[in-house]
Structures are given as C-alpha cells and as structure tokens.
C-alpha positions as CSV (number, residue, x, y, z in Angstrom):
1,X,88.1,99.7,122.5
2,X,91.2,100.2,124.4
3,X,92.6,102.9,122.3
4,X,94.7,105.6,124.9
5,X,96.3,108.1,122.3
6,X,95.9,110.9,120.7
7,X,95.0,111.0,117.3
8,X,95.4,114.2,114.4
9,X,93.9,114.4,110.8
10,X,96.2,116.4,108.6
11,X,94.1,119.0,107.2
12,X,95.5,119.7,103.9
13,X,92.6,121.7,102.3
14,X,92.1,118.9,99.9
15,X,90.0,116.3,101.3
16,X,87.0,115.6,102.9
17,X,88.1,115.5,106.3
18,X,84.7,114.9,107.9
19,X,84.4,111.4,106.3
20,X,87.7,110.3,107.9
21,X,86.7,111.8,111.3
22,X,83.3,110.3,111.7
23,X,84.9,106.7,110.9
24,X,87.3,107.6,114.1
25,X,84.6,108.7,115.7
26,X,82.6,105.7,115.7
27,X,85.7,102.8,117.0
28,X,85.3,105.6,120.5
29,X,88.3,108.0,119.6
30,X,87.8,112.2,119.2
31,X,90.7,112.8,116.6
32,X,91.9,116.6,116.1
33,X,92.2,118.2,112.7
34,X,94.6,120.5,112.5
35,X,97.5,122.1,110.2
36,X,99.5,122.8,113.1
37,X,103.0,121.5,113.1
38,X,103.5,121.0,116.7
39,X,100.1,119.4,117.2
40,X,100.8,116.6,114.5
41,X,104.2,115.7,115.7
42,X,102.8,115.6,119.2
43,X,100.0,113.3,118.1
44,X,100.5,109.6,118.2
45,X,98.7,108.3,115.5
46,X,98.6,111.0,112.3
47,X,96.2,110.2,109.3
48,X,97.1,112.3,106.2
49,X,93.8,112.3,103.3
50,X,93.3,113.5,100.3
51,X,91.5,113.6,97.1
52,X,92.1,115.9,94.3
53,X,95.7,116.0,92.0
54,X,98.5,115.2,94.0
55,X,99.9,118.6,92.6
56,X,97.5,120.5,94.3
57,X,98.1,118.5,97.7
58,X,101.5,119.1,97.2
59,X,101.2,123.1,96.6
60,X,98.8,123.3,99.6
61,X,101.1,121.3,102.2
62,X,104.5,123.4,101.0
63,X,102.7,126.4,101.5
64,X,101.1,125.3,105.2
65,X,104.7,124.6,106.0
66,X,104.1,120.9,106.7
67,X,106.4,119.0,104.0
68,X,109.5,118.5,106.5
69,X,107.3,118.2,109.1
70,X,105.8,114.7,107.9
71,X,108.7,113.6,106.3
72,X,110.7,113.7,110.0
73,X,107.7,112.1,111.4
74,X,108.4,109.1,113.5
75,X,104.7,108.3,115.4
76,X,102.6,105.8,112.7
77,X,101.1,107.9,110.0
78,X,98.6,106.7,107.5
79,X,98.2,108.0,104.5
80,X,94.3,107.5,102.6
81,X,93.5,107.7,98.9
82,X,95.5,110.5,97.5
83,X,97.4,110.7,100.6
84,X,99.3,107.5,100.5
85,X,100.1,108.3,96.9
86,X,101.8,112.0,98.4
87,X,103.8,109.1,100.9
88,X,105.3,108.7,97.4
89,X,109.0,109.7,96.0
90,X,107.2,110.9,92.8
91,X,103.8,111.3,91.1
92,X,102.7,111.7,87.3
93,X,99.8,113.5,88.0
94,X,101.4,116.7,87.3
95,X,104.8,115.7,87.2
96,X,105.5,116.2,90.9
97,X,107.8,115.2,93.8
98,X,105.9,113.8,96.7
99,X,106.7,113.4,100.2
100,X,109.3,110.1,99.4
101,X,108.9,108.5,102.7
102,X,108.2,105.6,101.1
103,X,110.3,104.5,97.6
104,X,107.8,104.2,95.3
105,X,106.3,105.7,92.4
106,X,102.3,106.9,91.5
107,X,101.9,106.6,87.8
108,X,97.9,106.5,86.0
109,X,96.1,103.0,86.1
110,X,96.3,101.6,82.8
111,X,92.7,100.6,82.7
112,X,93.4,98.3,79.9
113,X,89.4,99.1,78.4
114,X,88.2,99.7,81.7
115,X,86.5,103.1,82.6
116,X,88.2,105.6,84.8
117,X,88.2,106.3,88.1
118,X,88.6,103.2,89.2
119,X,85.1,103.5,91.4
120,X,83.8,101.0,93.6
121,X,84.0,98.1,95.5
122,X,87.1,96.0,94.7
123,X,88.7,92.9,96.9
124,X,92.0,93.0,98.5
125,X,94.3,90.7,98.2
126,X,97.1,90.3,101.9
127,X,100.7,89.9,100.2
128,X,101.2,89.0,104.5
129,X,103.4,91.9,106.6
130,X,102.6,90.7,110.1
131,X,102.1,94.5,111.4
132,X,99.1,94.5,109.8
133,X,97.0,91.3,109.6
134,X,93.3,93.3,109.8
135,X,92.0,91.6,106.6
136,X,91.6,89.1,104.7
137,X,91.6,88.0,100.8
138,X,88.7,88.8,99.2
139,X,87.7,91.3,101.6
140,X,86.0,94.4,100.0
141,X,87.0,97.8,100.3
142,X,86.0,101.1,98.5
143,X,88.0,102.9,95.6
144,X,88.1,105.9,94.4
145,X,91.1,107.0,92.1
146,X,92.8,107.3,88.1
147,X,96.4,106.3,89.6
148,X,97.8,104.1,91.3
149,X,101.3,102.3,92.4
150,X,102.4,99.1,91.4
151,X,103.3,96.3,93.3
152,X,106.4,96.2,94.8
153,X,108.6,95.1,97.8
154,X,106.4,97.8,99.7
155,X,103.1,96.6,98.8
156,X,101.1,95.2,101.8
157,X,97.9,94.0,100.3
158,X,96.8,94.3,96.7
159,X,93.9,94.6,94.1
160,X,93.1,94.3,90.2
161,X,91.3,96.8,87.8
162,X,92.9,96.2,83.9
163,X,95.9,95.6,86.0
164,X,97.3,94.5,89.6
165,X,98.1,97.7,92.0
166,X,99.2,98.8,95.7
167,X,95.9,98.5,97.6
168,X,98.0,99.0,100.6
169,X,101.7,99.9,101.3
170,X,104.2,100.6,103.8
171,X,107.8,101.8,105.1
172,X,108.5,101.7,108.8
173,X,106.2,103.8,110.5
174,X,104.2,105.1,107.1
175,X,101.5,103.2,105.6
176,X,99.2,104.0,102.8
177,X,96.0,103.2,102.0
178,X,94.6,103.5,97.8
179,X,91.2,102.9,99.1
180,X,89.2,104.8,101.3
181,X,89.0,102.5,104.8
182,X,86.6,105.4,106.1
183,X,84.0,104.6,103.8
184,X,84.9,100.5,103.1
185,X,82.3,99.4,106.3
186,X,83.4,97.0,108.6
187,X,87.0,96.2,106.6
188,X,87.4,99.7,106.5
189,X,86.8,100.2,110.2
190,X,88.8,97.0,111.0
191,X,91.8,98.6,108.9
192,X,91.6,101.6,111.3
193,X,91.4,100.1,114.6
194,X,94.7,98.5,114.0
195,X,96.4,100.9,112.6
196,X,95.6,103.0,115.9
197,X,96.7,99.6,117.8
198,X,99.7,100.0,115.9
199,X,103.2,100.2,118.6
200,X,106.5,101.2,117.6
201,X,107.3,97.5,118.0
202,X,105.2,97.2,114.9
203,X,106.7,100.2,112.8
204,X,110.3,98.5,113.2
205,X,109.0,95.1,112.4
C-alpha cells in the first residue's frame, strides 16, 4: 500500500482507540495517538473516535485544549461513530454545541418500534460524492449508536433503522463516519485506505 504520511488518532479519553489503531495497522501504516496539538496539526491524515455522550466528548476535548485546534484543521480528518457526530454544529445528547465543521445536526434515532442502539450490521447506501467511491450499495458495515443525523446535502452514503440516516457525511476536508469502519471487515478497511489516499485535490472537490 503506497500510503507515505503520517497519520494521528485523536485521543479524546472516550473511545477505544486500540480498535481504530489495529485497523491502521493492518493496510501497513503505524498511526500515533496523541492529545497533542502540534502533533495533530502536523499529521496528514487525523482520525477523531469516540463512543460515549457527545457531552462528555465535548467536556474532555475543551479541557485537553483541542476544540480550536480541530476546528482550524485543514489536513483530511475523519471522524468515527460518536466522533463524526462531534464534526456536528449541535447535538441532543445533552444539549450540546459540537465542533460545527460540518452544518448539521445529531438528534436520537427514532427507532419507530425498533430496539435501541442501533447494533449491528446494516447496508450502506452511496448517495455518489466522487472523493469517496470505496463502497458500494448494499455493502455492510457495523453500527453502534442511539443518534444519528439525517440526510442532507452533506450526507455521503446512507442507511435505514425505523428511519433513513447519515451513514457517512462530509464538508471539505472533514468526513464522518456513523459506523465503525475499524470493525466493518473488508468495507470497513476499504473505507480507510481511501480516506488515507485522500489529496487535498479531493477535500476541495
């Protein structure tokens, strides 16, 4: 894999970071974990995860300093899970302001009878941005999460559970993925290998 940059995990003290690194890991690149301001905005490539309440995430990255810091980022950042959720102007798990690097809004999946978490395997759906062609519909990919965003002119690929949501989203350089790709097998893997293909071409596209 042809892969020459550096890549950082955000450690926000909220995710399991080991997961995410292992995936990296296995498409031949050593990623760096770090809370360190100048070592993600010297990165090329920054992944931000998360699970938890996006609260919490919120409280942790204000008090590590790092909110301005990823807003002003300009490298491709990916955010996983809870993570793209914080790339979010707002959340309403807890009534919190997010990151709002990318115009949307995180409210709690409707379910509509169905249990919650969403947990498990779902398919995605491509609603087509060129910068990002690494899967196809009907692909699976694993979920884990009680909110969600809808669909909008943001959304890069989709799924259904009681109702249709933002499987995968994006805003110049910052992309989010709902699912986990670090745990979604070869999709998942596919997913990553692109975004760390990803130019800034691409992020102006």
């Amino acid at each position: 894999m042809s892969v020459n940059n550096s890549v950082v995990i955000i450690d926000t003290a909220c995710a399991n970071l080991n997961s995410v690194r292992f995936a990296l890991e296995r498409l031949g690149v050593t990623p760096l974990v770090t809370a360190e301001a100048e070592q993600i905005q010297a990165a090329d490539k920054v992944i931000l995860p998360g699970v938890g309440t996006a609260q919490a995430a919120m409280r942790n990255l204000q008090q590590l300093q790092l909110v301005e810091v990823i807003r002003n980022l300009q490298q491709p950042v990916l955010g996983i899970c809870l993570g793209m959720q914080l790339l979010t102007a707002w959340s309403a798990e807890g009534n919190v302001d997010c990151l709002n690097v990318i115009p949307a809004r995180t409210e709690r999946l409707l379910g509509n009878g169905l249990p919650l978490p969403h947990m498990g395997w779902n398919t995605l759906k491509n609603v087509g941005d060129g910068a990002f062609d690494s899967f196809n519909d009907g692909d699976y990919a694993y979920f884990v999460h009680s909110y969600a965003v809808a669909t909008d002119a943001y959304t890069i690929a989709s799924s259904h559970y009681g109702q249709t949501f933002a499987a995968m989203i994006r805003h110049h350089n910052f992309y989010g993925a709902q699912f986990h790709p670090e745990r979604s097998g070869a999709v998942g893997a596919r997913i990553l290998k692109r975004f760390l293909e990803l130019t800034d071409a691409d992020t102006r596209a």
